[in-house]
FIFI-671793 format. One line per field, with one value per residue (C-alpha): residue number from 1; residue in three letters; y, x, z. Coordinates in nm, 2 decimals. Example, Ala and Ser with C-alpha at 12.3 -4.5 7.8 and 13.67 -1.06 7.14 Angstrom:
n	[1:2]
res	[ALA:SER]
yy	[-0.45:-0.11]
xx	[1.23:1.37]
zz	[0.78:0.71]
! end
This chain:
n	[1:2:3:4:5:6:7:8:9:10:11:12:13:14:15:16:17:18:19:20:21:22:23:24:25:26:27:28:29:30:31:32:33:34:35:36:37:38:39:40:41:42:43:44:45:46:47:48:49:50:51:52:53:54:55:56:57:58:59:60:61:62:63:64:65:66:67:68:69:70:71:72:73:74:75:76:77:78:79:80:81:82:83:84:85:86:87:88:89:90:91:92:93:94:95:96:97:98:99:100:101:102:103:104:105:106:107:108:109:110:111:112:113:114:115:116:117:118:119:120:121:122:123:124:125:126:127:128:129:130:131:132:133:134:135:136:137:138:139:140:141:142:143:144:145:146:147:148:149:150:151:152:153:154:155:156:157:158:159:160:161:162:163:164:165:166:167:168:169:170:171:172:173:174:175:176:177:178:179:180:181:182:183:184:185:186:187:188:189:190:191:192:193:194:195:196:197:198:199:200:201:202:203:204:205:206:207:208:209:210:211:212:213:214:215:216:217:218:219:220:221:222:223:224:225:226:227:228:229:230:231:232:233:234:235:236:237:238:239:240:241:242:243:244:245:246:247:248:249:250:251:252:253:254:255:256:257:258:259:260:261:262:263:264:265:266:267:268:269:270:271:272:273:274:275:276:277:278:279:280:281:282:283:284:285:286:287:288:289:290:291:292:293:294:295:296:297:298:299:300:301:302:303:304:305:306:307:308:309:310:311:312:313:314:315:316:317:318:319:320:321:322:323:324:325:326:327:328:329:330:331:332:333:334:335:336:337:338:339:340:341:342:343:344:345:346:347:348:349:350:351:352:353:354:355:356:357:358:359:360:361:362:363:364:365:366:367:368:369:370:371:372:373:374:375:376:377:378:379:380:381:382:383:384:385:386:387:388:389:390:391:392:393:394:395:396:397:398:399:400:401:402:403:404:405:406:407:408:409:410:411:412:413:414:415:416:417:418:419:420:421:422:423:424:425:426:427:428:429:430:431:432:433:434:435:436:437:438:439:440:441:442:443:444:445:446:447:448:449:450:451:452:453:454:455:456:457:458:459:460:461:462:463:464:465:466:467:468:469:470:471:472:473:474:475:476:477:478:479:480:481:482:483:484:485:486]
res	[UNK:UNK:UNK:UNK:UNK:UNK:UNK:UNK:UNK:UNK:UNK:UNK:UNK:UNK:UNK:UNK:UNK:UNK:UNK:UNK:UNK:UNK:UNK:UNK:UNK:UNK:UNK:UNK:UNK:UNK:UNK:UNK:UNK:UNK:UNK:UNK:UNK:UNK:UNK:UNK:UNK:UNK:UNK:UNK:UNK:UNK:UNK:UNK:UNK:UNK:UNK:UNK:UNK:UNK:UNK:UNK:UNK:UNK:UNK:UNK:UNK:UNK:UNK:UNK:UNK:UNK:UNK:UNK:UNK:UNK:UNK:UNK:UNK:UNK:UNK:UNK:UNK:UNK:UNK:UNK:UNK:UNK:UNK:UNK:UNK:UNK:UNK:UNK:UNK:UNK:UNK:UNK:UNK:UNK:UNK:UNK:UNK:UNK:UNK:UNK:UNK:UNK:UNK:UNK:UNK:UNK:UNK:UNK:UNK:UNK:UNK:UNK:UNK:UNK:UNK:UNK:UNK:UNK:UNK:UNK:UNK:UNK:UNK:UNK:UNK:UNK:UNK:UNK:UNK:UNK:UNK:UNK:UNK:UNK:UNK:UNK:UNK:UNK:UNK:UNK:UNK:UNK:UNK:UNK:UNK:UNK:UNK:UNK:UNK:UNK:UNK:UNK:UNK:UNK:UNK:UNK:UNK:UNK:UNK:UNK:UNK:UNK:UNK:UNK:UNK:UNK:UNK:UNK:UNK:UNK:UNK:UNK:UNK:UNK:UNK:UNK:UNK:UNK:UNK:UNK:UNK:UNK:UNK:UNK:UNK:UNK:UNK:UNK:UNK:UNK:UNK:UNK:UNK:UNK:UNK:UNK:UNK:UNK:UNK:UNK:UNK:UNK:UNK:UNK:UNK:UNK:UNK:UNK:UNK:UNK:UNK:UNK:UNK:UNK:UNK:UNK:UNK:UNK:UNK:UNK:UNK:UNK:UNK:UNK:UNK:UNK:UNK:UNK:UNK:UNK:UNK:UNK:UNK:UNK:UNK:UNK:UNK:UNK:UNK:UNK:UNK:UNK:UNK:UNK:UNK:UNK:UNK:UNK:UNK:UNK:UNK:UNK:UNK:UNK:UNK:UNK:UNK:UNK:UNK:UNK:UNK:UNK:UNK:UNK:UNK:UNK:UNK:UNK:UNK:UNK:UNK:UNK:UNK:UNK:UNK:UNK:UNK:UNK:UNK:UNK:UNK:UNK:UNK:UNK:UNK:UNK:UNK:UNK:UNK:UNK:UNK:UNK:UNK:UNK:UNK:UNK:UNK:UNK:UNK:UNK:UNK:UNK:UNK:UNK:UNK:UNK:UNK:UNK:UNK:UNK:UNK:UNK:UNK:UNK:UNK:UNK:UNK:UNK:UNK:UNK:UNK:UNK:UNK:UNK:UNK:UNK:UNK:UNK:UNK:UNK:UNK:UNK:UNK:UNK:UNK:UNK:UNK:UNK:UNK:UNK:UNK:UNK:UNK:UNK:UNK:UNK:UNK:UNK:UNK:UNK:UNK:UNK:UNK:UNK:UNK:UNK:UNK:UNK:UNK:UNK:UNK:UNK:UNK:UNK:UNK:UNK:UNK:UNK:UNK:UNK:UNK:UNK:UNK:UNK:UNK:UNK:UNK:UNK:UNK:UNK:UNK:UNK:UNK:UNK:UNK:UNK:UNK:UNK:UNK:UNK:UNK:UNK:UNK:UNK:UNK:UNK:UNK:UNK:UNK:UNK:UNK:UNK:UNK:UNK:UNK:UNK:UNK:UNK:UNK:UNK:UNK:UNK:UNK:UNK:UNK:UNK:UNK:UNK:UNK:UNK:UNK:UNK:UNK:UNK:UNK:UNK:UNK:UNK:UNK:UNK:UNK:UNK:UNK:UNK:UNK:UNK:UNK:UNK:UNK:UNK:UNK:UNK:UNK:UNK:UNK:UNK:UNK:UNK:UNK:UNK:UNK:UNK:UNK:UNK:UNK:UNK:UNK:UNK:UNK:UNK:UNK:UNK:UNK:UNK:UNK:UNK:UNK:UNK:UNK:UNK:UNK:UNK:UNK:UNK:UNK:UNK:UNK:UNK:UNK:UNK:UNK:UNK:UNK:UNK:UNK:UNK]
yy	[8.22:8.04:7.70:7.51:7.56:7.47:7.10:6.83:6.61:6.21:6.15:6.44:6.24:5.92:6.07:6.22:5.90:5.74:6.03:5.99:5.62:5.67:5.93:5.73:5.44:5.64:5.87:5.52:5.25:5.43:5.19:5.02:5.17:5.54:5.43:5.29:5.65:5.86:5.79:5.64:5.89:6.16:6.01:6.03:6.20:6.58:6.77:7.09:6.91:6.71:7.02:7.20:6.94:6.88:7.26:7.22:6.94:7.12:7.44:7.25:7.05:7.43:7.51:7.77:7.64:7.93:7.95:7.52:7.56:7.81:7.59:7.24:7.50:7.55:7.21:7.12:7.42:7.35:6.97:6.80:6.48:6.41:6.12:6.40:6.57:6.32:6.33:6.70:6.75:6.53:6.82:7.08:6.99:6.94:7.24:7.47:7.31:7.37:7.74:7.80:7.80:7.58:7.68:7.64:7.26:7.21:7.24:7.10:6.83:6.79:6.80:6.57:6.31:6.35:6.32:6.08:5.80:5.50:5.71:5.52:5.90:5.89:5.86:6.08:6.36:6.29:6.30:6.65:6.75:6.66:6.85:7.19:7.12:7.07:7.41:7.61:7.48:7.59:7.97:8.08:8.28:8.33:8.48:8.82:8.71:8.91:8.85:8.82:8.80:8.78:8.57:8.28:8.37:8.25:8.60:8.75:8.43:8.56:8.90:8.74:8.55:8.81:9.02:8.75:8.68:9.05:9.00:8.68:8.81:9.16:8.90:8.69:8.96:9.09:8.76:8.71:9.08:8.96:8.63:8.65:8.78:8.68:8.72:8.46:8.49:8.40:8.36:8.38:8.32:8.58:8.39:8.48:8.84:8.98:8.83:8.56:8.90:9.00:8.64:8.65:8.96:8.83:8.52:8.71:8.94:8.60:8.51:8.80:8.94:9.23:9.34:9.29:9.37:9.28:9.28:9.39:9.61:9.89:9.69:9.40:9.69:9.83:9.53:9.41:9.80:9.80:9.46:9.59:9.86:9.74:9.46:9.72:9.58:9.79:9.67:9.84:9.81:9.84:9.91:10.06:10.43:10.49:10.73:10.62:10.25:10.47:10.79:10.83:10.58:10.54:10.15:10.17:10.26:10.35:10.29:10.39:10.74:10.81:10.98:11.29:11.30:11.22:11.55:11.81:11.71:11.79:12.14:12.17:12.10:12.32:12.62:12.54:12.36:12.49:12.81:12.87:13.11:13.11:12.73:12.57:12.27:12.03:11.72:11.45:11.33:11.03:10.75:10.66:10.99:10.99:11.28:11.45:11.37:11.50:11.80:11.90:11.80:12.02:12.35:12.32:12.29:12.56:12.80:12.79:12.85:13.16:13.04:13.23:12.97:13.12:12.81:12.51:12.30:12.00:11.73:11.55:11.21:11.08:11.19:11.52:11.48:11.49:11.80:12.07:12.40:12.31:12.29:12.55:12.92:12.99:13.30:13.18:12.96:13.29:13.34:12.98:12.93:12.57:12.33:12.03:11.75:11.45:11.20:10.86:10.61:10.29:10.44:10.71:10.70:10.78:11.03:11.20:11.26:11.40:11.66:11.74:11.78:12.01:12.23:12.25:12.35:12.61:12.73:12.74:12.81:12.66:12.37:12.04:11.88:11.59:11.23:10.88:10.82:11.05:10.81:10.67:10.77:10.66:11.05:11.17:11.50:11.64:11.57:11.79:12.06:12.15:12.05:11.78:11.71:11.46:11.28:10.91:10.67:10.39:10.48:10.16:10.38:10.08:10.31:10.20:9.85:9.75:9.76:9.54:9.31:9.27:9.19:8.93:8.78:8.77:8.58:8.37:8.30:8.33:8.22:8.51:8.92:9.13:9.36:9.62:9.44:9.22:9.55:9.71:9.39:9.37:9.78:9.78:9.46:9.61:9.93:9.78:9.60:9.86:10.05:9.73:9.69:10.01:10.02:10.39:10.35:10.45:10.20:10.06:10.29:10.60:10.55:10.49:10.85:11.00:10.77:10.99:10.91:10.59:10.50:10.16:9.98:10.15:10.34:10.61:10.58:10.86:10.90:11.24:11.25:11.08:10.79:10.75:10.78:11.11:10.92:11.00:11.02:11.40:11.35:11.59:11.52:11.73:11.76:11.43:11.26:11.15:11.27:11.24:11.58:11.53]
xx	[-8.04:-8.12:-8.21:-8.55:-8.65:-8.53:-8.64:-8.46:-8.66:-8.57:-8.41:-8.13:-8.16:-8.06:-7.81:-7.65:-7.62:-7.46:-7.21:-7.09:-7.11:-6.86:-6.65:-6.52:-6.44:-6.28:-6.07:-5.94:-5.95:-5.98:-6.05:-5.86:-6.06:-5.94:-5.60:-5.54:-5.69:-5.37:-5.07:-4.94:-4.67:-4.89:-5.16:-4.95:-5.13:-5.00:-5.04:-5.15:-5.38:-5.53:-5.57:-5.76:-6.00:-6.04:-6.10:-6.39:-6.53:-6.54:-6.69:-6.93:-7.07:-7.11:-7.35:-7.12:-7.15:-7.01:-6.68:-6.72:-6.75:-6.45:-6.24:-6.28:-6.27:-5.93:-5.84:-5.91:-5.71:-5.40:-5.37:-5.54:-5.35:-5.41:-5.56:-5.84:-5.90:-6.21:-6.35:-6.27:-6.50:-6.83:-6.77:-6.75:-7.09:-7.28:-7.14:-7.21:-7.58:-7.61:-7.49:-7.73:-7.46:-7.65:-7.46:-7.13:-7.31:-7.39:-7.05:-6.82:-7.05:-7.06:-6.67:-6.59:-6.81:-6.64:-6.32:-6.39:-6.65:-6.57:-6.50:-6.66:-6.83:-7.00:-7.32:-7.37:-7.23:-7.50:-7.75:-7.61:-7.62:-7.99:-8.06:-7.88:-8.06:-8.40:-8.35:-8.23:-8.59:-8.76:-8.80:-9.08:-8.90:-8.49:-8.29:-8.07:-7.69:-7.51:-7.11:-6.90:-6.52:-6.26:-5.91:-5.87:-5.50:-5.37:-5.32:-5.68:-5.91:-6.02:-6.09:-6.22:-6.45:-6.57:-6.63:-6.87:-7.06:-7.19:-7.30:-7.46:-7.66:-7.76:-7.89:-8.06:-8.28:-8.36:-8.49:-8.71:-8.86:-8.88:-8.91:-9.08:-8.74:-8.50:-8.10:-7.90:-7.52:-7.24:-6.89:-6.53:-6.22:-5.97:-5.68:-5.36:-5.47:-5.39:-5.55:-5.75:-5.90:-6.03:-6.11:-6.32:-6.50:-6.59:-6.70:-6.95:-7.02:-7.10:-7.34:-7.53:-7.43:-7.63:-7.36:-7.05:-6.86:-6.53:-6.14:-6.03:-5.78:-5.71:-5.43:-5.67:-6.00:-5.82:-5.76:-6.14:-6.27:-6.08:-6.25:-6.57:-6.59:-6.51:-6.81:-7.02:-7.07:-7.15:-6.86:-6.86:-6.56:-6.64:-6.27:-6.10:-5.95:-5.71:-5.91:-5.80:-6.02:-6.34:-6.12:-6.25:-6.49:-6.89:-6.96:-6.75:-6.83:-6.62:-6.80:-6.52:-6.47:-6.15:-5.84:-5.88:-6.25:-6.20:-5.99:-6.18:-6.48:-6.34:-6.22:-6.61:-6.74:-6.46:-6.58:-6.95:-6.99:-6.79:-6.77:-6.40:-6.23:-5.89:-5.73:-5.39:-5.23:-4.96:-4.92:-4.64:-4.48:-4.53:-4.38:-4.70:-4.84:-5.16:-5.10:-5.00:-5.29:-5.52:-5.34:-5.32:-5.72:-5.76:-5.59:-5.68:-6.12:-6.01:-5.87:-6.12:-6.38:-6.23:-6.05:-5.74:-5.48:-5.22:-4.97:-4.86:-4.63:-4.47:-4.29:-3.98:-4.01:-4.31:-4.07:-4.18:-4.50:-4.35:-4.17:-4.41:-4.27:-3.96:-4.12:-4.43:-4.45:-4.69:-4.73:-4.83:-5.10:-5.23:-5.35:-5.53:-5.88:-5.89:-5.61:-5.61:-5.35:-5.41:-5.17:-5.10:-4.95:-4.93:-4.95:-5.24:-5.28:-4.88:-4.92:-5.23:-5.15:-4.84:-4.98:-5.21:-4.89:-4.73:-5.05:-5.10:-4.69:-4.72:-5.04:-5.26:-5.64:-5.80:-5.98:-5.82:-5.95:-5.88:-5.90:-6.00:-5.73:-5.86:-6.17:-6.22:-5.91:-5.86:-5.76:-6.14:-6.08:-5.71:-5.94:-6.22:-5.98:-5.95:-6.31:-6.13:-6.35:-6.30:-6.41:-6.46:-6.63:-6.75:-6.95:-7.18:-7.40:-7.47:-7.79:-7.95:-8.15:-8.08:-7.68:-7.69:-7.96:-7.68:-7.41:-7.59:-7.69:-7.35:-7.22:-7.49:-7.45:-7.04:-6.94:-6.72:-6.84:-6.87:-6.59:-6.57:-6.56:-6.86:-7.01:-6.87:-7.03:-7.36:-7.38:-7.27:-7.50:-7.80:-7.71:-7.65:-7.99:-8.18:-8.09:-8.13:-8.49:-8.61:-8.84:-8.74:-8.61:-8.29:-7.95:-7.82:-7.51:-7.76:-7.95:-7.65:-7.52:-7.87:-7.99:-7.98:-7.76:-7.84:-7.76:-7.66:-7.56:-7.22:-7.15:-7.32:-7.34:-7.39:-7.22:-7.36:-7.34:-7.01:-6.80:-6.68:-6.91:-6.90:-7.10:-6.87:-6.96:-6.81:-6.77:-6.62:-6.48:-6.61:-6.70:-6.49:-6.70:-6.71:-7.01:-7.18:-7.30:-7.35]
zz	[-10.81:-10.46:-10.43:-10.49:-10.09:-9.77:-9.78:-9.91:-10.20:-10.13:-10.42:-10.26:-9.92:-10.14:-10.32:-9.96:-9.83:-10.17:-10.16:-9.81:-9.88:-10.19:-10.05:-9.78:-10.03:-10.21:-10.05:-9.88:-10.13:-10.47:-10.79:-11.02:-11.26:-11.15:-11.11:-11.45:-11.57:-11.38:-11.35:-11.01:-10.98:-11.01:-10.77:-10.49:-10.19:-10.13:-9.78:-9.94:-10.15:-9.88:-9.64:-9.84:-9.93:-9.54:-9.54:-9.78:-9.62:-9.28:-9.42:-9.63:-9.30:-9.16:-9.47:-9.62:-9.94:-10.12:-9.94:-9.99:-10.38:-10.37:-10.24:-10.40:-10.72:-10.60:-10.52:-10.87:-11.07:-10.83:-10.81:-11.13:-11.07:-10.70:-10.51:-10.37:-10.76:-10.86:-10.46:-10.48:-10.85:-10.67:-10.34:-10.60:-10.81:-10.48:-10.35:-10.63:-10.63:-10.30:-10.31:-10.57:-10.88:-11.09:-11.40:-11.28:-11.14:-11.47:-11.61:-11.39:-11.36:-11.75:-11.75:-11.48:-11.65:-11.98:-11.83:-11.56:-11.75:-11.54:-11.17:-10.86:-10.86:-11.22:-11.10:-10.76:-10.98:-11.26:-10.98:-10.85:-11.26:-11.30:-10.97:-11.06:-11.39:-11.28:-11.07:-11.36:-11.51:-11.17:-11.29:-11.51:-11.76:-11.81:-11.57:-11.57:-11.56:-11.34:-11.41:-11.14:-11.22:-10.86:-10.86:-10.68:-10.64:-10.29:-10.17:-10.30:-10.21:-9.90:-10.02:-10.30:-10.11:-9.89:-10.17:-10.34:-10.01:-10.01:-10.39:-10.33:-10.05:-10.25:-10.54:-10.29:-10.08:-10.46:-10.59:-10.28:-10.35:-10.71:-10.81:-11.15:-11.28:-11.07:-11.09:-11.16:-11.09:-11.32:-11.16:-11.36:-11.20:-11.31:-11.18:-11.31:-11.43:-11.79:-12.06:-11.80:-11.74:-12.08:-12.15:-11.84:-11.98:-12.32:-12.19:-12.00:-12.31:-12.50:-12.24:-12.26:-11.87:-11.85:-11.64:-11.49:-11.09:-11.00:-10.96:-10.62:-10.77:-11.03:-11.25:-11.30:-11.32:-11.60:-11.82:-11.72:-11.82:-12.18:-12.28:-12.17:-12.34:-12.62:-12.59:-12.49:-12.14:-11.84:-11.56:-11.27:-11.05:-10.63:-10.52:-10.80:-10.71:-10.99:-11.22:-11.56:-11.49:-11.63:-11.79:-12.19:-12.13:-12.10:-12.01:-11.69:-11.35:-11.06:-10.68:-10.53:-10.49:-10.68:-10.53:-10.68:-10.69:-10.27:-10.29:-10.49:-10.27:-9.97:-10.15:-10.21:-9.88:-9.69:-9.90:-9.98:-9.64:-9.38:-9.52:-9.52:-9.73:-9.58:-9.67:-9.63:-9.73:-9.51:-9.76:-9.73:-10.09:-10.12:-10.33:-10.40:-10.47:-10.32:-10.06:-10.40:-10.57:-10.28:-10.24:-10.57:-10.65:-10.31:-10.41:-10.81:-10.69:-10.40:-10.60:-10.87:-10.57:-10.47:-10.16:-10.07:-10.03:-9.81:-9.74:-9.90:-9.72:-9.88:-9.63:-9.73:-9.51:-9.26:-8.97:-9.09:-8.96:-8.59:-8.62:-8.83:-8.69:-8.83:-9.22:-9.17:-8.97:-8.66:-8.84:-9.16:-8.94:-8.83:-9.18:-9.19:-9.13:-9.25:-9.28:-9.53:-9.40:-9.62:-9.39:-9.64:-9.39:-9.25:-8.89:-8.90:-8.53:-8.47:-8.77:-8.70:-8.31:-8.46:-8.63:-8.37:-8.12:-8.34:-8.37:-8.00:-7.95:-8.25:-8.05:-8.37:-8.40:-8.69:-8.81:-8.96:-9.23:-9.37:-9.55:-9.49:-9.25:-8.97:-8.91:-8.59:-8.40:-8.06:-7.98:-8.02:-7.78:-7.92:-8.28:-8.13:-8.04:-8.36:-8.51:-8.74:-9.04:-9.32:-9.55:-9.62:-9.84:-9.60:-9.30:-9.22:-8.93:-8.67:-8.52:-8.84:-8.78:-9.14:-9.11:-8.79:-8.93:-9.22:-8.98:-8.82:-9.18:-9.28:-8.96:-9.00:-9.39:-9.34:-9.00:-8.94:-8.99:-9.20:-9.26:-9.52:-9.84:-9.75:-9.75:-10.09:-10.23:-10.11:-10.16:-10.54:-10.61:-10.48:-10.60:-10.96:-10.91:-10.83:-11.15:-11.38:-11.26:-11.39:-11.75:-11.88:-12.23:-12.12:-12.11:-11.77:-11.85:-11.92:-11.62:-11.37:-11.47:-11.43:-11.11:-10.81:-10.48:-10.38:-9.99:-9.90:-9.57:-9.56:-9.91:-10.07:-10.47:-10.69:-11.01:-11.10:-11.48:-11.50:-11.44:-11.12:-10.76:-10.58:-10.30:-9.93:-9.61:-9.43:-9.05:-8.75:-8.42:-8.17:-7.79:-7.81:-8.02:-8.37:-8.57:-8.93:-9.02:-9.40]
! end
């Protein structure tokens, strides 16, 4: 939900000028009163503790009041017992009422005045209280919740953050289009994983969330898709690949193409598509398994096509890559129209002009194709030679006015740009909104198997009957350029 407007009411200008009044005091000379409530040893003033509420500050002056509210949230879980902890709850309330989080306002608000009765901050934080409340009361009839669960673990808050900027923003532009029923966000912090996980969930079932996006990973999207299921919750998750997230089940989405899905399609387009007939495969094994994965999803839709599959190479190591006429025959490339060569590495540019070396040496003529880790190479005409085509599942086309006018929005709203998360959130949200908004009888889970391919600013979403999207984007190299031909 956004806030009331862009003006500030005189009874917020009064309370601005108490806080900043009290703040100082406080962080300097706290009571006697707060003292007396923690223990001194605990209340002694911690460098981690006090740089990130100097963060907060500083990003709060800037008007990013999302990334402001994220971190005094922080402050808070880490360090209950520091000097900054009652200064950090009064940023946390204004900065979740400023954000437009009037819920979570409301409750830390409510919490930090049972905890903290007699704090020098008592009453700015009731005033920032009765604000968040009086804008929950603004709207004319009650809001959608929209759960939104992410960890606030050190190594995922900036993902996390990102991640929630592009959802805020998709719930924003679709309140403005529709303000008679209007969105309104609810936020859990999955922290920790496991069972904070399924708690997070059920909280969200309990509130009625009509749905639910989140978890930047598969472990986490797999404990977060068993409780949701089970609550009969439709939780859609924007990053997971591993398959079994949504395997067996029918409230859980997949928006991110999943590793075998990525490599059937690309089966599909090579025959369908491109019309080859003739196919071959060069695939690393992987500890990870994903080259396997493609390559086996590849030749398992190929072959039930009717493609003649006349070689299947295996490499032992990634050094492999630099050295292909020593695993695979010139004259077995003679019999090879189209090439698949999933590369899985930390180093596509090393690998992929690699491969591309070896293919010039052993003189071959036929096309590459590929995955996700061919796009945008630096070596656009060696690419060309051999008509490189892949597949990939985030394209954000900047000739489109809509994609730049989002990357100037998110500077704007962020203070830094968009990169591809920030666009996986704002895509799924708006996506997910689009699909809640419609009257037809059927369930949200129904009607996001039947909706057809929806295209966002830099994913395309279409779940086609089942689980997981079979939205991607299939791109060439040629004349030494890169192009989107489907």
């Amino acid at each position: 939900m956004s806030c009331l407007n862009g003006t500030e009411r005189p009874r917020e200008r009064l309370f601005a000028i108490g806080f900043l009044v009290v703040l100082l005091v406080g962080l300097v000379l706290p009571s006697a009163t707060a003292r007396a409530q923690v223990p001194i040893q605990d209340t002694a003033p911690l460098p981690a503790a006090d740089s990130l509420f100097r963060a907060g500050v500083e990003v709060y002056e800037a008007g990013q009041f999302d990334s402001a509210f994220f971190r005094f949230r922080r402050l808070i879980e880490e360090f209950p017992s520091n000097r900054s902890t009652t200064a950090a709850h009064m940023m946390a309330v204004r900065a979740a009422y400023r954000a437009g989080l009037h819920d979570e306002a409301v409750t830390l608000a409510s919490g930090f005045l049972d905890r903290y009765p007699s704090s020098g901050y008592t009453q700015d934080v009731r005033d920032a209280m009765n604000l968040a409340i009086e804008a929950q009361r603004v709207a004319e009839r009650r809001p959608v919740n929209l759960g939104v669960i992410l960890s606030l673990d050190g190594d995922q808050v900036s993902a996390s953050q990102e991640m929630f900027n592009g959802i805020r923003m998709a719930v924003d532009d679709y309140n403005q289009v529709h303000p008679a029923e209007p969105i309104r966000i609810v936020f859990r912090n999955t922290e920790g994983g496991g069972r904070r996980v399924t708690e997070a969930v059920r909280e969200l079932a309990d509130m009625e969330a009509t749905a639910i996006v989140g978890t930047l990973y598969s472990e986490d999207a797999l404990t977060a898709a068993a409780a949701a299921e089970s609550e009969n919750i439709v939780f859609v998750a924007p990053l997971a690949t591993d398959d079994r997230v949504s395997r067996g089940r029918s409230y859980v989405f997949q928006a991110n193409p999943s590793i075998e899905v990525r490599g059937r399609l690309m089966a599909r387009f090579a025959v369908y598509g491109l019309r080859i007939d003739r196919l071959g495969v060069i695939a690393e094994e992987t500890a990870r398994g994903l080259g396997t994965t493609l390559t086996d999803s590849f030749l398992k839709e190929a072959s039930e096509l009717g493609a003649e599959i006349n070689l299947v190479a295996l490499l032992p190591t990634d050094r492999a890559w630099f050295d292909l006429g020593s695993y695979v025959d010139a004259d077995t490339l003679a019999h090879v129209d189209g090439l698949y060569v999933p590369v899985v590495t930390d180093d596509p540019v090393s690998t992929a002009g690699a491969v591309l070396s070896s293919l010039d040496r052993m003189g071959a003529d036929l096309r590459v194709l590929g995955n996700s880790t061919w796009h945008e190479l630096p070596m656009k005409g060696s690419a060309s030679n051999y008509m490189t085509t892949y597949n990939n599942e985030f394209y954000p086309d900047d000739t489109r006015p809509e994609v730049t006018a989002f990357r100037d929005r998110y500077f704007e709203f962020a203070g830094r740009d968009a990169g591809r998360i920030a666009f996986t959130g704002y895509d799924v949200a708006a996506y997910l909104l689009s699909v809640m908004n419609f009257r037809d009888g059927l369930s949200l889970a129904e009607r996001i198997r039947e909706e057809p391919m929806y295209r966002g600013l830099g994913h395309r979403i279409d779940f086609d009957g089942g689980q997981i999207n079979q939205g991607l984007f299939y791109l060439r190299y040629r004349d030494g350029q890169l192009e989107l031909i489907r």
